[in-house]
C-alpha positions as CSV (number, residue, x, y, z in Angstrom):
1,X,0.0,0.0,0.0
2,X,1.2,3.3,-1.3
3,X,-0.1,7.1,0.1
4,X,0.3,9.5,-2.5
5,X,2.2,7.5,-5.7
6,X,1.3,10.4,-7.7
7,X,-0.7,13.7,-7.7
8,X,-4.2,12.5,-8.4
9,X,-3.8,9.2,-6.2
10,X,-4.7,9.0,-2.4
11,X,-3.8,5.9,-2.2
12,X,-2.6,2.5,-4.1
13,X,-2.7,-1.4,-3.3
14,X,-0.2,-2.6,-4.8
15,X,-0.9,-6.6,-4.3
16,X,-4.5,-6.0,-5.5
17,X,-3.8,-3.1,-8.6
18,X,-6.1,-1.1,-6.9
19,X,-6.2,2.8,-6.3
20,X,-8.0,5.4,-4.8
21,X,-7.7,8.5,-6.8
22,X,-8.2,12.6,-5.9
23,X,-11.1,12.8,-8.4
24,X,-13.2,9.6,-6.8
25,X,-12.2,11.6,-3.2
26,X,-14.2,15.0,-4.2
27,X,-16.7,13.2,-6.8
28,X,-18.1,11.0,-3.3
29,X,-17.6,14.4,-0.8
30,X,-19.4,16.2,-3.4
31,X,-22.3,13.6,-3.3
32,X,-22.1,13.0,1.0
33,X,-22.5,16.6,1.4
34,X,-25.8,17.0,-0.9
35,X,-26.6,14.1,1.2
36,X,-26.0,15.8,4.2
37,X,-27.4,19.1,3.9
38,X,-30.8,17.7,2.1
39,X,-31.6,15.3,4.9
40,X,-31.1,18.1,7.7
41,X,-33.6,20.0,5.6
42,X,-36.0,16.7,5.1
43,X,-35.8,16.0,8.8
44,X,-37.4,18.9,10.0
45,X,-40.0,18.6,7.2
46,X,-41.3,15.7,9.4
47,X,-39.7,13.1,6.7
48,X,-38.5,9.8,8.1
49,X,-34.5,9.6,7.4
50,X,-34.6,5.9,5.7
51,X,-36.7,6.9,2.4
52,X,-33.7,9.4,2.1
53,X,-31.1,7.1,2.9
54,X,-32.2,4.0,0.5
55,X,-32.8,6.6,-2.4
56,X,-29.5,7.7,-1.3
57,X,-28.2,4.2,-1.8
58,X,-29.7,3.5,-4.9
59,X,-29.4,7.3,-6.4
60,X,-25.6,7.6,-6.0
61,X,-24.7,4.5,-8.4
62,X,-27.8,5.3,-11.1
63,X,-26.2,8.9,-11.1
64,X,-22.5,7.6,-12.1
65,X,-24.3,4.9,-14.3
66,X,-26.6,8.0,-16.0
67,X,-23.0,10.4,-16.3
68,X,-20.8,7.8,-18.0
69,X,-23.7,6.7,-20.5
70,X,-24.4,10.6,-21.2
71,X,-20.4,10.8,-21.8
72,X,-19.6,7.5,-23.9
73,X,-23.2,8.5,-26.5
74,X,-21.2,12.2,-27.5
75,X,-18.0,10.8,-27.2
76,X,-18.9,7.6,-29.5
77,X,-17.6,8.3,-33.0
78,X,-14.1,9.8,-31.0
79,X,-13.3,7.1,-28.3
80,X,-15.4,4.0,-28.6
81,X,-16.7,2.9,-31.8
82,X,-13.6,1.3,-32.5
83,X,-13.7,-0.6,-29.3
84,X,-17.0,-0.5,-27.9
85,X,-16.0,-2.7,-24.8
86,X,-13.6,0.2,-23.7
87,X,-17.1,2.0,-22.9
88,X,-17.7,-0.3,-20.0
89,X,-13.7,0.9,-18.6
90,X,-15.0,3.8,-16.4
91,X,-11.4,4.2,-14.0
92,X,-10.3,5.1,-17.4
93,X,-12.5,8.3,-17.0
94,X,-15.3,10.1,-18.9
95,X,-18.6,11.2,-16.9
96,X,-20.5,14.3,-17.9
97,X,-22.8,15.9,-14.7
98,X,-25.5,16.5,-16.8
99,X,-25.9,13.1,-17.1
100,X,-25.7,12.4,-13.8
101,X,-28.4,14.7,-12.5
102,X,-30.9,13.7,-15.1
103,X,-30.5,10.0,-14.6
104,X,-31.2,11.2,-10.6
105,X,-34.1,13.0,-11.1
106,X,-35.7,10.2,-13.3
107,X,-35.0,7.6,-10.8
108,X,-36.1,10.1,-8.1
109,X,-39.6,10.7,-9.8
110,X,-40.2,7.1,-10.0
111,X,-38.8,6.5,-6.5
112,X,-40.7,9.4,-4.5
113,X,-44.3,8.7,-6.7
114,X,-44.4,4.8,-5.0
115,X,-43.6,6.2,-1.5
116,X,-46.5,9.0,-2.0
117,X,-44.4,12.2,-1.0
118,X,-44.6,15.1,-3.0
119,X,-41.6,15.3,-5.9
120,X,-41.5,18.9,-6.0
121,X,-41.1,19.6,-2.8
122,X,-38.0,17.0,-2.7
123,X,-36.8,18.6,-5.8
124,X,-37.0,22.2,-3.6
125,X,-34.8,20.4,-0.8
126,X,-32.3,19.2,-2.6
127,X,-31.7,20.5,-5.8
128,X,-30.0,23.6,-4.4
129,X,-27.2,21.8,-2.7
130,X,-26.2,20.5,-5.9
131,X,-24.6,23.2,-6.6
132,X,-22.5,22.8,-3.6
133,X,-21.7,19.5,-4.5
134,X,-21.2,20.3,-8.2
135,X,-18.5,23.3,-6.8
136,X,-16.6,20.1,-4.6
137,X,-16.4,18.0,-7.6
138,X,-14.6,20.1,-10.1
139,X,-12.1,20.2,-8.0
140,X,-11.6,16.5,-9.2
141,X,-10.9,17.8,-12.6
142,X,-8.8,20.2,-11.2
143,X,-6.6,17.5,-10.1
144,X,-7.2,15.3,-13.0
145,X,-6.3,19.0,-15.4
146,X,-9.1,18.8,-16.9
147,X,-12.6,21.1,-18.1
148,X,-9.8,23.8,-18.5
149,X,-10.2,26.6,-21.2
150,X,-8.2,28.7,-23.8
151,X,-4.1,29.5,-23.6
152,X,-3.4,32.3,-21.4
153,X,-0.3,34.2,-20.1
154,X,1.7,33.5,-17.1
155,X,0.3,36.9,-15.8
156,X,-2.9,36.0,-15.8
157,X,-2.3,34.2,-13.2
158,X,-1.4,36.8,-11.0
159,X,-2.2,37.2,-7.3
160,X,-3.8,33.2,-7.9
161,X,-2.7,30.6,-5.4
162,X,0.6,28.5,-6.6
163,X,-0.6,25.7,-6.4
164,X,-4.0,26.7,-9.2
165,X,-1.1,28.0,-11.4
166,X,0.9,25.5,-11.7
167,X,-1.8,23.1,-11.9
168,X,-3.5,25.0,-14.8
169,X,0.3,24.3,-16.9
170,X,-1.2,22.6,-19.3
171,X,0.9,20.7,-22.8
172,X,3.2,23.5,-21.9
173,X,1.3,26.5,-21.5
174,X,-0.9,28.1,-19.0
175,X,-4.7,27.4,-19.1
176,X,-7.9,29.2,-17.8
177,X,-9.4,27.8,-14.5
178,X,-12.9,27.3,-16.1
179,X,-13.7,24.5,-12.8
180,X,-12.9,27.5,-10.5
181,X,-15.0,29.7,-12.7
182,X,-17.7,27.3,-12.4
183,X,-17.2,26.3,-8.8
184,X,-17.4,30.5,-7.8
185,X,-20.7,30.5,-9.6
186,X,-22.2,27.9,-8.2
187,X,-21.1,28.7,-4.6
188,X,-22.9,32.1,-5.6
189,X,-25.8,30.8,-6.7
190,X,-26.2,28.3,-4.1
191,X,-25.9,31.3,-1.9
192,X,-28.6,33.7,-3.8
193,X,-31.0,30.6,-3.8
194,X,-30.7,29.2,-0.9
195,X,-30.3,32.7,1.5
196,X,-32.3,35.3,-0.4
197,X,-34.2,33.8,-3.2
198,X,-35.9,31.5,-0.6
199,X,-36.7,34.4,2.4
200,X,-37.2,37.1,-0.3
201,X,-38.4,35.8,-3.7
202,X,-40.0,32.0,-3.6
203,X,-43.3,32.1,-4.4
204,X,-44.7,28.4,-4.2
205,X,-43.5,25.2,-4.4
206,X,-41.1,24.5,-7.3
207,X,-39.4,27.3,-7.4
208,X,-36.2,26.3,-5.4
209,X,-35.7,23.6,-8.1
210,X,-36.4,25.8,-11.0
211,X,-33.7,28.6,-9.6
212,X,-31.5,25.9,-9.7
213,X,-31.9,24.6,-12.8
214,X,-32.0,28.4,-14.1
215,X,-29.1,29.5,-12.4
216,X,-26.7,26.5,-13.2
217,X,-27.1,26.4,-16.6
218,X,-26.7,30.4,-16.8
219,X,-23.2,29.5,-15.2
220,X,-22.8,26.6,-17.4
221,X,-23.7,28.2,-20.6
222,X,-21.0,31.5,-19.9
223,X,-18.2,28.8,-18.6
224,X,-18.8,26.1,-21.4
225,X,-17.6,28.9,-23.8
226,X,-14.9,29.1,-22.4
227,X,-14.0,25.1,-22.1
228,X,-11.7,23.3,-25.0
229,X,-12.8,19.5,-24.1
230,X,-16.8,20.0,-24.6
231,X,-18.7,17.3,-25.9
232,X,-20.2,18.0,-28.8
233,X,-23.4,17.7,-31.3
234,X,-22.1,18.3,-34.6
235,X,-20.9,21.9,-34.4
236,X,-22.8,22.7,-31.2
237,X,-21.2,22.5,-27.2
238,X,-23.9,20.0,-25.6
239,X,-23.7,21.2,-22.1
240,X,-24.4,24.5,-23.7
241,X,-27.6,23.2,-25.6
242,X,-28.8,21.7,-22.5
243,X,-28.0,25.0,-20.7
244,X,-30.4,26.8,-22.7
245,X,-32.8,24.6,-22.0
246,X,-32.4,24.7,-18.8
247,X,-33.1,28.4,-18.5
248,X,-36.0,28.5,-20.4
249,X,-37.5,25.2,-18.0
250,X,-36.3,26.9,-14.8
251,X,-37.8,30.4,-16.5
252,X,-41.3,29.5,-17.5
253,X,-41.2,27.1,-13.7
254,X,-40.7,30.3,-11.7
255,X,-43.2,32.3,-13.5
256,X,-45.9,29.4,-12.8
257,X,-46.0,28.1,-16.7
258,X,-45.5,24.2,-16.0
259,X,-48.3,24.5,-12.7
260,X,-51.1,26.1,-15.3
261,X,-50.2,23.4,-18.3
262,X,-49.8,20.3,-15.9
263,X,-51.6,21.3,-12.9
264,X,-53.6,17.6,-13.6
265,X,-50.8,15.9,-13.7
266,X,-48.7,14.1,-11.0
267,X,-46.2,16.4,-10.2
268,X,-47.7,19.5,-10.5
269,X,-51.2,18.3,-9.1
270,X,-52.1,20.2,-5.9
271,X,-53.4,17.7,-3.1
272,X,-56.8,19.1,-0.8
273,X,-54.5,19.3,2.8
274,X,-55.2,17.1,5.7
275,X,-57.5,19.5,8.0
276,X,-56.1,18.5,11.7
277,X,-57.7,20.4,14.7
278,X,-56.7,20.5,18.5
279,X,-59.9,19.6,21.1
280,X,-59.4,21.6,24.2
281,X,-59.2,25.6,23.1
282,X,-59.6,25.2,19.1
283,X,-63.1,23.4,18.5
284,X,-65.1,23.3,21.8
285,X,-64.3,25.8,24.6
286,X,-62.8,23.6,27.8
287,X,-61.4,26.6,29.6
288,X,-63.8,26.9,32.5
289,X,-63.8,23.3,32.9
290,X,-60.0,22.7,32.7
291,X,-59.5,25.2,35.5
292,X,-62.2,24.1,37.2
293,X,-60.6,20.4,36.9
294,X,-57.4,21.8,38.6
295,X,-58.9,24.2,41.3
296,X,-60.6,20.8,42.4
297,X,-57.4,19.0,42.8
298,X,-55.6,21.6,44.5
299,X,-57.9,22.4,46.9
300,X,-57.9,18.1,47.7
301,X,-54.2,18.4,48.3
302,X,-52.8,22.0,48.5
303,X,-55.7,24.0,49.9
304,X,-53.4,26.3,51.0
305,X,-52.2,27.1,47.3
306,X,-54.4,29.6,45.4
307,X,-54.0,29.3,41.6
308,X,-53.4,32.4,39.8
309,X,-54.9,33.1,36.6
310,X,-51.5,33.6,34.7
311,X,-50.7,29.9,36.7
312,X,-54.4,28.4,35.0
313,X,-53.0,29.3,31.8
314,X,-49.8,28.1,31.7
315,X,-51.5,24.5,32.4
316,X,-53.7,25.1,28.5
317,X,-51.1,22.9,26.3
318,X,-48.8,20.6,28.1
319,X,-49.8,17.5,28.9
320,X,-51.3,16.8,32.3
321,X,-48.4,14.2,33.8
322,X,-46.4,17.9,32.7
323,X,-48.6,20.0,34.8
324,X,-48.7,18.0,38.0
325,X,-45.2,17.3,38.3
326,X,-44.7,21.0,38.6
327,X,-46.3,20.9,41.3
328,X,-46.9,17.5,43.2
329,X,-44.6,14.8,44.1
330,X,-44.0,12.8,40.8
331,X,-44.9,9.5,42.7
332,X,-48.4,10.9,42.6
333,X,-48.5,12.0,39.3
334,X,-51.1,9.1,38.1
335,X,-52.8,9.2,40.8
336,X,-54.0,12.9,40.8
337,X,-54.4,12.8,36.8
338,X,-56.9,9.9,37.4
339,X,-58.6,12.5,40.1
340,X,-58.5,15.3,37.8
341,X,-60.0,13.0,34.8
342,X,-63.0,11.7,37.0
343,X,-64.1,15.6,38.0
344,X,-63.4,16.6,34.4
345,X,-66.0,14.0,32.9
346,X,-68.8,14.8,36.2
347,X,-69.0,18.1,35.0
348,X,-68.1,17.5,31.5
349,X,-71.7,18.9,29.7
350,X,-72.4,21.6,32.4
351,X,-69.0,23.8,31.3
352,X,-68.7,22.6,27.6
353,X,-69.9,23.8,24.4
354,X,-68.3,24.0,20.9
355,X,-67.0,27.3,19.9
356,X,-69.4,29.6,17.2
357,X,-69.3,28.6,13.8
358,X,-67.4,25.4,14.7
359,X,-70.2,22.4,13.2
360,X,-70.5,25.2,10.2
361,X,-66.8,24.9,9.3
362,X,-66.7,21.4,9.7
363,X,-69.2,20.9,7.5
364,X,-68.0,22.8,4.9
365,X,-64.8,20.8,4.7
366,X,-66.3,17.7,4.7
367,X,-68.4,18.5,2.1
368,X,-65.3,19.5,0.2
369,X,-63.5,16.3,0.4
370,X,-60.9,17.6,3.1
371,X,-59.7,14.7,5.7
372,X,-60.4,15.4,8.9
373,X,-58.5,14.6,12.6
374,X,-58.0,15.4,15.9
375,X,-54.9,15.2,17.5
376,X,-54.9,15.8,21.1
377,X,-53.3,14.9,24.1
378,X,-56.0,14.3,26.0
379,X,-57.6,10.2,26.2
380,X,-59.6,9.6,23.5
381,X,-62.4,8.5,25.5
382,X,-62.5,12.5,26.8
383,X,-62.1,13.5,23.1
384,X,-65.4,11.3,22.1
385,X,-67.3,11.8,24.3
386,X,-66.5,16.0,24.3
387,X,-67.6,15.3,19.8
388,X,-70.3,13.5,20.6
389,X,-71.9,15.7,23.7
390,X,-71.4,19.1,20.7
391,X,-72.6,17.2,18.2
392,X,-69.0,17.0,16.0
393,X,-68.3,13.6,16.3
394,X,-69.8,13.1,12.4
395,X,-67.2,14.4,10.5
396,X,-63.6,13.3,11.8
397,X,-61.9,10.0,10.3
398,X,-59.5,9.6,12.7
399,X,-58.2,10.9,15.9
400,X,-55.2,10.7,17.6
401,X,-54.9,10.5,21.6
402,X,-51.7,10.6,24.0
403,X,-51.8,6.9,23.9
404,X,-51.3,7.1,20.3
405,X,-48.1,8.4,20.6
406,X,-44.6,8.2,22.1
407,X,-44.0,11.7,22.9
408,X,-47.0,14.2,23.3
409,X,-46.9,18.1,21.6
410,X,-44.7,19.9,20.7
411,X,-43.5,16.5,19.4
412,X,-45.2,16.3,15.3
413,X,-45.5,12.4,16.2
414,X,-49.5,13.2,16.6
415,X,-49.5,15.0,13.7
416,X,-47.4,12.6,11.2
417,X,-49.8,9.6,12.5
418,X,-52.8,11.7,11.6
419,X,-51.7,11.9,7.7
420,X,-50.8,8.3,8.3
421,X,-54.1,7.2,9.4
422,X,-55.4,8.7,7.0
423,X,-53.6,7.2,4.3
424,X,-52.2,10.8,2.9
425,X,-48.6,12.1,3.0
426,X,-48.1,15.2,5.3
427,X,-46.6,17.2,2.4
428,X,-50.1,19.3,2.5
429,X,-51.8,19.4,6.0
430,X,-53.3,22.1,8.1
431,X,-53.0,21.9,11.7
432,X,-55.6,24.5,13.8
433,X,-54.7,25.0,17.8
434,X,-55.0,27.4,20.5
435,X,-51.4,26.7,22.1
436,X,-47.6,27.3,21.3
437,X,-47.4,23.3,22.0
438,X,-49.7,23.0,18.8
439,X,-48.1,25.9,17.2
440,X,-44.7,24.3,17.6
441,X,-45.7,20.8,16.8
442,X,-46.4,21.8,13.4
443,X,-43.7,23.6,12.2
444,X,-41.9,21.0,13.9
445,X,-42.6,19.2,10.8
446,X,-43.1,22.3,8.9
447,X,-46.7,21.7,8.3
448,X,-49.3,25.1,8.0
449,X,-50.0,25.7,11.4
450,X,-53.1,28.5,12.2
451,X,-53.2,30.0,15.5
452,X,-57.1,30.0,16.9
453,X,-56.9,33.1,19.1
454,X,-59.7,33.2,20.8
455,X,-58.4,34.1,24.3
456,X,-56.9,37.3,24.1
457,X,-54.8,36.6,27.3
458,X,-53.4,33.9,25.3
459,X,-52.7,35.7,21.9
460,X,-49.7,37.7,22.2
461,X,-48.1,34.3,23.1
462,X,-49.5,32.7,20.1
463,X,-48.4,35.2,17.6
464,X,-44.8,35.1,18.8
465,X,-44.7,31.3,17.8
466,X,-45.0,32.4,14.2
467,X,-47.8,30.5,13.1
468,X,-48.1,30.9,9.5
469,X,-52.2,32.2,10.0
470,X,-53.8,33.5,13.2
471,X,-57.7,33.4,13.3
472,X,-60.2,34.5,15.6
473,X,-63.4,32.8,14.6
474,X,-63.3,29.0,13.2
475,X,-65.1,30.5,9.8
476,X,-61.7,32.0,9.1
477,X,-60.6,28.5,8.1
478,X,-63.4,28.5,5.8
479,X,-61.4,31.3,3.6
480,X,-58.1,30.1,4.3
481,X,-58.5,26.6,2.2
482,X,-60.1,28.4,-0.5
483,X,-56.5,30.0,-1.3
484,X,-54.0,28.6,-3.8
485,X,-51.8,28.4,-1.2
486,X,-48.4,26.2,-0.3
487,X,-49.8,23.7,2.1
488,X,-46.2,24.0,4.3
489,X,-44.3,26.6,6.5
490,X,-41.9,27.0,3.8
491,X,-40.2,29.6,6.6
492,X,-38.2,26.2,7.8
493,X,-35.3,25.0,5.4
């Protein structure tokens, strides 16, 4: 085993003929870091990690397979008719990234459709950090001198790093740095996309992709002037053919053309959103009752405790086993929630009612063909019998209790097994709730999250969680689904 034989090998086995080289080095950092920064994105969009990881898997070698057979068809007539076999000889070199990133997104449409999550929206989280990855692998063909451009003076070279100019001595003469050219532009752009174009510019859903596929081959088409090694179609550069094409896709994308002319179609069709509410708060006012629930079992075993009303609520959100180990010894946690649950179901009818307009709203939605949950922390016992006492228990599919789940709100566990439940991906849900537990459960998987403010103690609070809508009468929803909106906090990234 040999480290460093020669300036684009790592490493070499010398009883197996084997070597790691520079370019293979930068090709797979380039591909681990798209990896990298797309999952921490997918992650907080509520996605579970091992879709990612086996398209990851299976992604990585299609790509290489999809560059090399992009390469060897414009390079046929010049390198491999003669020997065709020679094709299969890929450590002899040849991909072309255009190639690559096609064959990705094909496999990736296919992929994405049979797991039922929304290929746009993937497109938006990853196809950004490709140009960080594409920036880390021309530094392979820096090493390998290669994708360099025209003859150019020693001067040029000026105030450049040594080690870029001597590297760029070419056959005996200096050569432009097209990769670096290439690299700075797509650091740029990943930059303006990713850090302005998103807080400043984005629009809907698509348009991170279509900046990117805009934006590289602008950078593509200026720096493939400048190359000597293009492939090309008779008397025309192919990566700038495909450039153009790319502006004029990533173009008409941003300006909504593809949504209007395939809006029936798979991946432009816009799904109705999951409707999920919160119970307690959100569709039937509990206040009175809750507080009522707690006075009870304070005065049973701290009568000499008076519960302020800032103190009542605090307790509107966590979960109950939260609340009373605040307060109580934790070995008496069950025993008190158990307390608090029978004098919460005695009095149950006498304190609650639903809020106004809330059986209108419902109504309207199911008539509309929206899914409907709950997702609560309370026992789902409470939650029936608190629908079917207000007369709402008709128009929910599914609900969701604490026993349902792991870890209660702000966890998005509720939330995901809603969608789930209902047999619809979590790409487009709405999630309605009167606490920042709800408020931050959603965007915890960057789901829409609306803000019912209907207490006004409780609405400064609300609003500082950033929900993406605050209302103030359950109607409001009513308008809110009628919008062509982005079913997603697309503030998370």
């Amino acid at each position: 085993m040999t480290l460093f034989p020669d300036a684009k090998t790592v490493i070499s086995f010398d009883f197996l003929g084997l070597s790691v080289t520079w370019y293979a080095v930068f090709v797979l950092s380039a591909a681990f870091v798209c990896y990298y920064l797309s999952i921490r994105t997918l992650k907080k969009w509520g996605y579970k990690t091992d879709i990612f990881e086996d398209f990851f898997f299976y992604m990585l070698p299609i790509s290489i397979i999809g560059a090399r057979i992009w390469y060897v068809v414009f390079e046929w007539n010049n390198q491999y008719a003669a020997n065709p076999i020679s094709a299969l000889y890929i450590w002899n070199g040849g991909i072309a990234i255009h190639g690559g990133v096609i064959a990705a997104f094909l496999f990736g449409l296919w992929y994405f459709k049979g797991k039922g999550v929304n290929g746009i929206r993937i497109c938006d989280a990853i196809m950004p950090n490709l140009l960080i990855a594409q920036a880390i692998g021309r530094w392979g063909n820096f090493v390998n001198q290669e994708a360099y451009g025209e003859i150019v003076s020693e001067s040029f070279y000026d105030g450049f790093p040594s080690f870029i100019k001597e590297q760029m001595f070419i056959g005996g003469q200096y050569r432009q740095p097209t990769f670096l050219f290439e690299g700075i532009g797509n650091l740029i752009g990943f930059v303006l996309i990713v850090f302005v174009y998103r807080k400043y510019g984005r629009r809907k859903r698509g348009d991170m992709a279509h900046a990117y596929i805009a934006w590289y081959g602008l950078v593509r088409l200026i720096v493939e002037g400048m190359r000597t090694d293009s492939l090309m179609l008779g008397g025309l550069r192919v990566a700038q053919l495909i450039s153009i094409i790319g502006i004029v896709i990533g173009v008409l994308g941003i300006l909504g053309v593809w949504d209007r002319l395939f809006s029936n179609y798979w991946l432009f069709h816009k799904e109705k959103p999951v409707v999920l509410f919160d119970l307690d708060g959100t569709l039937l006012d509990t206040k009175e009752l809750i507080f009522e629930s707690f006075r009870y079992v304070f005065k049973n075993h701290k009568p000499e405790y008076t519960l302020s009303e800032q103190e009542l609520n605090s307790f509107l959100g966590p979960t109950l086993k939260q609340t009373m180990e605040r307060y109580f010894d934790p070995s008496l946690t069950e025993e008190l929630i158990e307390e608090y649950r029978r004098h919460n179901h005695e009095y149950h009818d006498a304190y609650v009612k639903p809020f106004a307009g809330a059986k209108e709203t419902l109504e309207y939605l199911k008539e509309h063909g929206y899914p409907l949950g709950i997702v609560s922390n309370k026992k789902k016992e409470t939650i029936q019998h608190g629908l079917v006492s207000c007369g709402l228990d008709p128009y929910f599919d599914v609900i969701v209790d604490c026993d349902d789940v792991d870890q209660p709100k702000p966890d998005p566990q509720g939330l995901l097994k809603a969608c789930e439940l209902l047999y619809h991906g979590h790409d487009d849900m709405i999630y309605i709730g009167d606490s920042v537990s709800d408020i931050e459960a959603c965007k915890n998987m960057a789901g829409f999250s609306i803000a019912a403010c209907f207490d006004p103690d409780r609405e400064e609070a609300l609003k500082e969680a950033k929900p993406c809508r605050c209302i103030h009468q359950l109607q409001d929803v009513i308008d809110i689904v009628k919008e062509d909106a982005e079913w997603s906090d697309n503030t998370i990234y």
